[in-house]
TIRO-2110 file (N, C-alpha, C; in Angstrom, 1 decimal):
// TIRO-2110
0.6, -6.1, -23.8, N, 1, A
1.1, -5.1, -22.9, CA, 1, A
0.9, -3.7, -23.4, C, 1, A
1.2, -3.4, -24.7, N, 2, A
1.0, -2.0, -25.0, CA, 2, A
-0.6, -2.4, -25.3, C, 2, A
-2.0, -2.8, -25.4, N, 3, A
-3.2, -2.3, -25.8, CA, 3, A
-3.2, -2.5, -24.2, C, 3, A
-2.8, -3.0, -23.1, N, 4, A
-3.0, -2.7, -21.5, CA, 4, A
-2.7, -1.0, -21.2, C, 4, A
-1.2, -1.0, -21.6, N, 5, A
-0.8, 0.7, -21.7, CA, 5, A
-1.7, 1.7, -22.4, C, 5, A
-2.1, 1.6, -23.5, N, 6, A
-3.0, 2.9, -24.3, CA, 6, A
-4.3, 2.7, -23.5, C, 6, A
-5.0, 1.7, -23.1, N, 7, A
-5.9, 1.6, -22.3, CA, 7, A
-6.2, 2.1, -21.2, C, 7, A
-5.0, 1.9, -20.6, N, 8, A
-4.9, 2.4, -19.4, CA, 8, A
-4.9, 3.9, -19.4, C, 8, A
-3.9, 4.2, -20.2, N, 9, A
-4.0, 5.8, -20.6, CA, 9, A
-5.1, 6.6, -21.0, C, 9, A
-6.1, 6.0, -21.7, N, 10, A
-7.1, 6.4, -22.3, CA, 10, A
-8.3, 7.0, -21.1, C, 10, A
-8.6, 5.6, -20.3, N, 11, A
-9.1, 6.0, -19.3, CA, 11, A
-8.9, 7.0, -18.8, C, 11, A
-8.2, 7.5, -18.4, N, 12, A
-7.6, 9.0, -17.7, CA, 12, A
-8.3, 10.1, -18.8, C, 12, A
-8.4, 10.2, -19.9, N, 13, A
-8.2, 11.5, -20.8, CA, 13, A
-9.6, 12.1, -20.3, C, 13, A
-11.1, 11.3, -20.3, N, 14, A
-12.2, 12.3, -20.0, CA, 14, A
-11.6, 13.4, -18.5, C, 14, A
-10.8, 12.5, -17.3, N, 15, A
-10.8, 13.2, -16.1, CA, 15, A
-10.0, 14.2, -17.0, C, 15, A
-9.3, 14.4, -17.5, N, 16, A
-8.5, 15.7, -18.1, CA, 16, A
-9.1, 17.2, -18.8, C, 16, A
-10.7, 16.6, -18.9, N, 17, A
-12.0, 17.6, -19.1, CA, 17, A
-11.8, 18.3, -17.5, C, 17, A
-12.1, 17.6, -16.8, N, 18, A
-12.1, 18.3, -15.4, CA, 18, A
-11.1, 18.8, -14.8, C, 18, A
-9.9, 18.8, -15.3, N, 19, A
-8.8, 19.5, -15.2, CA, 19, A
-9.1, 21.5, -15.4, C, 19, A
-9.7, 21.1, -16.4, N, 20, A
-10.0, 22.6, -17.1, CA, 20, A
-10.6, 23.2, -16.1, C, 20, A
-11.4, 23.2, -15.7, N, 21, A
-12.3, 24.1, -14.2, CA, 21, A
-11.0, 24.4, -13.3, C, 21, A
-10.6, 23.7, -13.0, N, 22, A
-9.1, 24.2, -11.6, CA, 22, A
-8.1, 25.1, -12.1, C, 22, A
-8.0, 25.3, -13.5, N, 23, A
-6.7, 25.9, -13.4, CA, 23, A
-7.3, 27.4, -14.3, C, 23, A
-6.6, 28.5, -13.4, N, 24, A
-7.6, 29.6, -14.8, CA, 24, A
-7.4, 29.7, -15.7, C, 24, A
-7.9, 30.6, -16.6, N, 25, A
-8.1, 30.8, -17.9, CA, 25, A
-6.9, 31.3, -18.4, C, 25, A
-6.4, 32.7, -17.4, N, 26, A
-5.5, 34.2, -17.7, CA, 26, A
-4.7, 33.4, -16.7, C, 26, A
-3.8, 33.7, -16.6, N, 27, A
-2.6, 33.5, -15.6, CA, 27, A
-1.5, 35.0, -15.8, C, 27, A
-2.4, 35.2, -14.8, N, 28, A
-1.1, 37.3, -14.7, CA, 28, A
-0.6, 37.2, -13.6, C, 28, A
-0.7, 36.7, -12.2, N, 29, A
0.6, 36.9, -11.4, CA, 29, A
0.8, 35.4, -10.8, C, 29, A
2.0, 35.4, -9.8, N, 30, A
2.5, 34.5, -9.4, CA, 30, A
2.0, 33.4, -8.8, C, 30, A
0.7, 33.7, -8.0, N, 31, A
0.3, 32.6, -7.5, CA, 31, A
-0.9, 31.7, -8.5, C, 31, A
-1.2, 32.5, -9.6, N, 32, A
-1.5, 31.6, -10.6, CA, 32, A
-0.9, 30.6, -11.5, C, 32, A
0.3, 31.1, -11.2, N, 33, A
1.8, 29.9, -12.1, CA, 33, A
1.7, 29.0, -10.7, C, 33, A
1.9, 29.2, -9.4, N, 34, A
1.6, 28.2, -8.2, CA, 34, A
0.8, 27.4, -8.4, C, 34, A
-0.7, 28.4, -8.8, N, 35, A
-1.8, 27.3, -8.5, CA, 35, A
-1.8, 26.3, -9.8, C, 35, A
-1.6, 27.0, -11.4, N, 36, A
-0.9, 26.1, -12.2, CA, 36, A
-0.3, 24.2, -12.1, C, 36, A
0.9, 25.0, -11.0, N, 37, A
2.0, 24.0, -11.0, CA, 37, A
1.5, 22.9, -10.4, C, 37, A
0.8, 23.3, -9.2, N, 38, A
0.2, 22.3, -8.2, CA, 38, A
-0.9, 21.8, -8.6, C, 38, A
-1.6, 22.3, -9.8, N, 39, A
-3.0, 21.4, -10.0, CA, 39, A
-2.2, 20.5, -11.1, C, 39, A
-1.4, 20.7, -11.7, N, 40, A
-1.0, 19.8, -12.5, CA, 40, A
0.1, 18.9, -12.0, C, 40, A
0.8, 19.0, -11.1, N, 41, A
1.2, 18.1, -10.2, CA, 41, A
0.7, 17.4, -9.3, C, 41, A
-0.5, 17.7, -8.9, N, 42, A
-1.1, 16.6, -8.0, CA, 42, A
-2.3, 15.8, -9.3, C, 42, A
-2.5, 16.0, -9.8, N, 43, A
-3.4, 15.5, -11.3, CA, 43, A
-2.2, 14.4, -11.6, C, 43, A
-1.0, 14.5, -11.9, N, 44, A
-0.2, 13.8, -12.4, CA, 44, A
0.4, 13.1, -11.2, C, 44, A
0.4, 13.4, -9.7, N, 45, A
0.5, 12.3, -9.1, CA, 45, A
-0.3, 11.7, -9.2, C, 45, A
-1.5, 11.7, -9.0, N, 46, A
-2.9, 10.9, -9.1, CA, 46, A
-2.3, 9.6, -10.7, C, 46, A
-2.3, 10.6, -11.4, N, 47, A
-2.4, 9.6, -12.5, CA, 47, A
-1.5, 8.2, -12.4, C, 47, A
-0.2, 8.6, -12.4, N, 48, A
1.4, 7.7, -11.7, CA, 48, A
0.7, 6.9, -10.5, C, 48, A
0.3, 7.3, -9.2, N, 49, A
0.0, 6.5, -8.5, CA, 49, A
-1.4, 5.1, -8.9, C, 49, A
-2.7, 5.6, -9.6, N, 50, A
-3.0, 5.0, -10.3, CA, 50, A
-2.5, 3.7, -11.2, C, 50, A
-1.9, 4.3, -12.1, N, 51, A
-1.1, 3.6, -12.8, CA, 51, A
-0.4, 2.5, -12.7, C, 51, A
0.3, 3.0, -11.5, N, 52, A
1.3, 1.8, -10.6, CA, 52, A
0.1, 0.8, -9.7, C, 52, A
-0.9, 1.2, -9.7, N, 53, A
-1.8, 0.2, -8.6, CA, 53, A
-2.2, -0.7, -9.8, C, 53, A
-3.0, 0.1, -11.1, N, 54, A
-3.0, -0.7, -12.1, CA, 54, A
-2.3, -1.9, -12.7, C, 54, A
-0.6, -1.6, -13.0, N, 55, A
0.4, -2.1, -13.3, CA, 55, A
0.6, -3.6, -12.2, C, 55, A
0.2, -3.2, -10.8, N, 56, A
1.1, -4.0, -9.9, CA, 56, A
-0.5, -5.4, -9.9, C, 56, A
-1.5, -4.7, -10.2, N, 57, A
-2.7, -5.7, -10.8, CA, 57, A
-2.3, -6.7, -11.7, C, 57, A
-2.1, -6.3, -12.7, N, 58, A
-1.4, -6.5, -14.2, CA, 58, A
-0.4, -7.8, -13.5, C, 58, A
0.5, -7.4, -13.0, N, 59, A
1.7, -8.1, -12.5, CA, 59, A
1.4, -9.1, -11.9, C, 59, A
0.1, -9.3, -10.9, N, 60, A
-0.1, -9.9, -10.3, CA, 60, A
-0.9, -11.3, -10.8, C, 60, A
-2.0, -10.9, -11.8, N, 61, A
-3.0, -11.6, -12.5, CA, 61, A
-1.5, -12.5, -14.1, C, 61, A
-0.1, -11.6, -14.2, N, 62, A
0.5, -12.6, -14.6, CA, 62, A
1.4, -13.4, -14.5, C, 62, A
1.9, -13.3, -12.5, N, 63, A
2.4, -14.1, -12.2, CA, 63, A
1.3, -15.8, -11.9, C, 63, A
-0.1, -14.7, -11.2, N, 64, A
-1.1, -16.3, -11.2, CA, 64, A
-1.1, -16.5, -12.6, C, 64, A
-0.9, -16.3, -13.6, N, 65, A
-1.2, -17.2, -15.1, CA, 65, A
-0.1, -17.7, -15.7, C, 65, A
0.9, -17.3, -14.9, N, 66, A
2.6, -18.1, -15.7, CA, 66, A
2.5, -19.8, -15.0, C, 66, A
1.7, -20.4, -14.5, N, 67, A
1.8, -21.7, -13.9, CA, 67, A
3.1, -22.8, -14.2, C, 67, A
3.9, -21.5, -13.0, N, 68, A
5.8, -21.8, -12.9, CA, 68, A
6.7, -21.8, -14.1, C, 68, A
5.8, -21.3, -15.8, N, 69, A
6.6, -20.8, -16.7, CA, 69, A
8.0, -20.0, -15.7, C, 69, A
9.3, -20.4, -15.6, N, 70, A
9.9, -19.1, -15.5, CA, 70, A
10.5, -17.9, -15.8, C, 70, A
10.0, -17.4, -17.8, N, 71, A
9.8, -16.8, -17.8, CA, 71, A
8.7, -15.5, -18.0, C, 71, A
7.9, -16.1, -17.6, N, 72, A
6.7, -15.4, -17.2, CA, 72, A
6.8, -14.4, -15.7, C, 72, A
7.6, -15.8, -15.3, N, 73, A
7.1, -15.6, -13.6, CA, 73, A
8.5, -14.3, -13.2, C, 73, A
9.6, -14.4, -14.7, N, 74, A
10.4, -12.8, -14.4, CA, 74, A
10.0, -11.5, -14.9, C, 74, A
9.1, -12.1, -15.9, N, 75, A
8.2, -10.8, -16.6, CA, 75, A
7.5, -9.9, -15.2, C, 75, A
6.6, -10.6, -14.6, N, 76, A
5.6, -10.6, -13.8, CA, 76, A
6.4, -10.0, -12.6, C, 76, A
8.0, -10.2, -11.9, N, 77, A
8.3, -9.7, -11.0, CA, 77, A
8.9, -8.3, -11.4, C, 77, A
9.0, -8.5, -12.7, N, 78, A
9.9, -7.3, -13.6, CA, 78, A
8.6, -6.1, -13.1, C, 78, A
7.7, -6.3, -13.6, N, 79, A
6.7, -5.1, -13.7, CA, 79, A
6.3, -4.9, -12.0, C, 79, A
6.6, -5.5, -11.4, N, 80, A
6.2, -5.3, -10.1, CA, 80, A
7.6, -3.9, -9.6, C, 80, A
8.4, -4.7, -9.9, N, 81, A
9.7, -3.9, -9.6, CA, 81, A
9.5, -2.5, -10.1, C, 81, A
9.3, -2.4, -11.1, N, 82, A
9.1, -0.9, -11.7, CA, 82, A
7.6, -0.5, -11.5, C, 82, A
6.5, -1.0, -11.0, N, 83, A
5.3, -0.3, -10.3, CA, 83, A
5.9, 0.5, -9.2, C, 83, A
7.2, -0.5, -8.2, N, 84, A
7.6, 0.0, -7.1, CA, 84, A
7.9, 1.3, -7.2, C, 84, A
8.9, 1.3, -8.5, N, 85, A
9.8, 2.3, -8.4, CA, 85, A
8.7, 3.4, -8.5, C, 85, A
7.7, 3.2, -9.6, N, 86, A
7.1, 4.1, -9.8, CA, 86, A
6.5, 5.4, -8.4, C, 86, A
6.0, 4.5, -8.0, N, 87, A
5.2, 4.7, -6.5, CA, 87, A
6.3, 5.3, -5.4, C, 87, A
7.6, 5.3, -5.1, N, 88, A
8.7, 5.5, -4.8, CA, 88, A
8.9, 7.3, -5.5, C, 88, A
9.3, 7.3, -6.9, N, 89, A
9.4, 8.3, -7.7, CA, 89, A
8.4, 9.3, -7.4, C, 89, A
7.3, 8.9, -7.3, N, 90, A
6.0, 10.0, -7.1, CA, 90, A
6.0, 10.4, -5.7, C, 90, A
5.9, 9.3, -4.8, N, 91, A
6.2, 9.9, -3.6, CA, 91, A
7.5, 11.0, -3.2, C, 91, A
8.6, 10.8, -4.0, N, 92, A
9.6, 11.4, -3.7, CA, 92, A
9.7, 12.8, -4.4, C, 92, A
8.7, 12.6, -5.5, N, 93, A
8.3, 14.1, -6.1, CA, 93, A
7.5, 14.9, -5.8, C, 93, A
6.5, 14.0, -4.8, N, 94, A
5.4, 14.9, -4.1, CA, 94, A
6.3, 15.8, -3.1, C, 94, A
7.1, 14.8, -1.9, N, 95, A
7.9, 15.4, -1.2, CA, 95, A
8.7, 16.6, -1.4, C, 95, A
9.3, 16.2, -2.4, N, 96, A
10.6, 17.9, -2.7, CA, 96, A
9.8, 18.7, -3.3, C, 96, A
8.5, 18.8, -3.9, N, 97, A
7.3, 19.7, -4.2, CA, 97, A
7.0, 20.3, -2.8, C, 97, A
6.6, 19.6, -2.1, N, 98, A
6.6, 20.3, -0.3, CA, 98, A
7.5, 20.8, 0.3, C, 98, A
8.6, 20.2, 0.1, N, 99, A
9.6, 20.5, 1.0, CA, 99, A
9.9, 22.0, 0.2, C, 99, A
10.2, 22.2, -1.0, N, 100, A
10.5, 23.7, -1.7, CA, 100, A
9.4, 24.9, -1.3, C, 100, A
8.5, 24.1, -1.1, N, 101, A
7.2, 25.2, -0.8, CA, 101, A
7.4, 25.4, 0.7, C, 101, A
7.8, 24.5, 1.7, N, 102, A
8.0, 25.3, 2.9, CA, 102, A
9.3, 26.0, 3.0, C, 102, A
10.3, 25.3, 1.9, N, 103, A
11.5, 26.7, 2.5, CA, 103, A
11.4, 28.0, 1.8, C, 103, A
10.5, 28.3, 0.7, N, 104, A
10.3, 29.3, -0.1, CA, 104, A
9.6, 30.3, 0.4, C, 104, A
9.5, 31.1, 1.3, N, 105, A
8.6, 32.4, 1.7, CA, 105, A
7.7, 32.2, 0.6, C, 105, A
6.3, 32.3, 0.9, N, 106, A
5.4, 32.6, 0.1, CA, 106, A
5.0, 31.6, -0.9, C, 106, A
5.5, 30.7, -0.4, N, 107, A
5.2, 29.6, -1.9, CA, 107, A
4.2, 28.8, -1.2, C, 107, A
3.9, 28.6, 0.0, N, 108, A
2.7, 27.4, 0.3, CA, 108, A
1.3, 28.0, 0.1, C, 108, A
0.6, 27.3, 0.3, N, 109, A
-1.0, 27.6, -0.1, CA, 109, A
-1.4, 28.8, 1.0, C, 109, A
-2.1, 29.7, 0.4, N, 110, A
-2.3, 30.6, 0.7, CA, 110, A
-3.8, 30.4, 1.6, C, 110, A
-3.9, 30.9, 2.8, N, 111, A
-5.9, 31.2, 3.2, CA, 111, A
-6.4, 32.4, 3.0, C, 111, A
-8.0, 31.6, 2.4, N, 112, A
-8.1, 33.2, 1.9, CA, 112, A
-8.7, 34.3, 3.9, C, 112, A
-7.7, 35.4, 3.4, N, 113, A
-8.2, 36.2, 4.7, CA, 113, A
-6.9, 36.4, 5.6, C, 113, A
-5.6, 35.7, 5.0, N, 114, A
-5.0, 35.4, 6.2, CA, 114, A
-3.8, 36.9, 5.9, C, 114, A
END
């Protein structure tokens, strides 16, 4: 389980090279702490939702290999249950991330020109 977890994590680290281009260099006013917040929040929903698709694989490949062990077959529901939650959590963090930005004057994405 944990060389599944560092694995899993590891994969992610080159996209974290490409992180660097999105967010700038200098950060002097406000909508650079925005754009900040939101490239590394949607990067890290990405990652969490990943994760959990990953995890609910995992879960799946060890309830088919527990052949009616039952306690395999609680291991295997256990990680499904917390993939859920996971997927649940991120959705609910993406939401109140949105929802603050439309009640906040001036916090949603800006067009350029507008």
């Amino acid at each position: 389980m944990k060389k599944f977890l560092i694995g899993s994590i590891s994969a992610f680290l080159p996209l974290m090279a490409f992180a660097q281009n999105a967010i700038p260099q200098v950060v002097t006013s406000y909508s650079d702490v925005q754009l900040v917040l939101t490239t590394v929040g949607n990067w890290m929903f990405g990652i969490l939702l990943s994760l959990a698709v990953l995890f609910l694989l995992y879960a799946a490949f060890t309830y088919l290999r527990a052949g009616g062990d039952p306690s395999k077959v609680d291991e295997a529901k256990n990680i499904i249950i917390y993939a859920i939650i996971a997927v649940v959590v991120a959705v609910l963090a993406k939401g109140m991330v949105m929802l603050a930005q439309s009640l906040i004057p001036g916090a949603g994405v800006t067009t350029p020109g507008a």
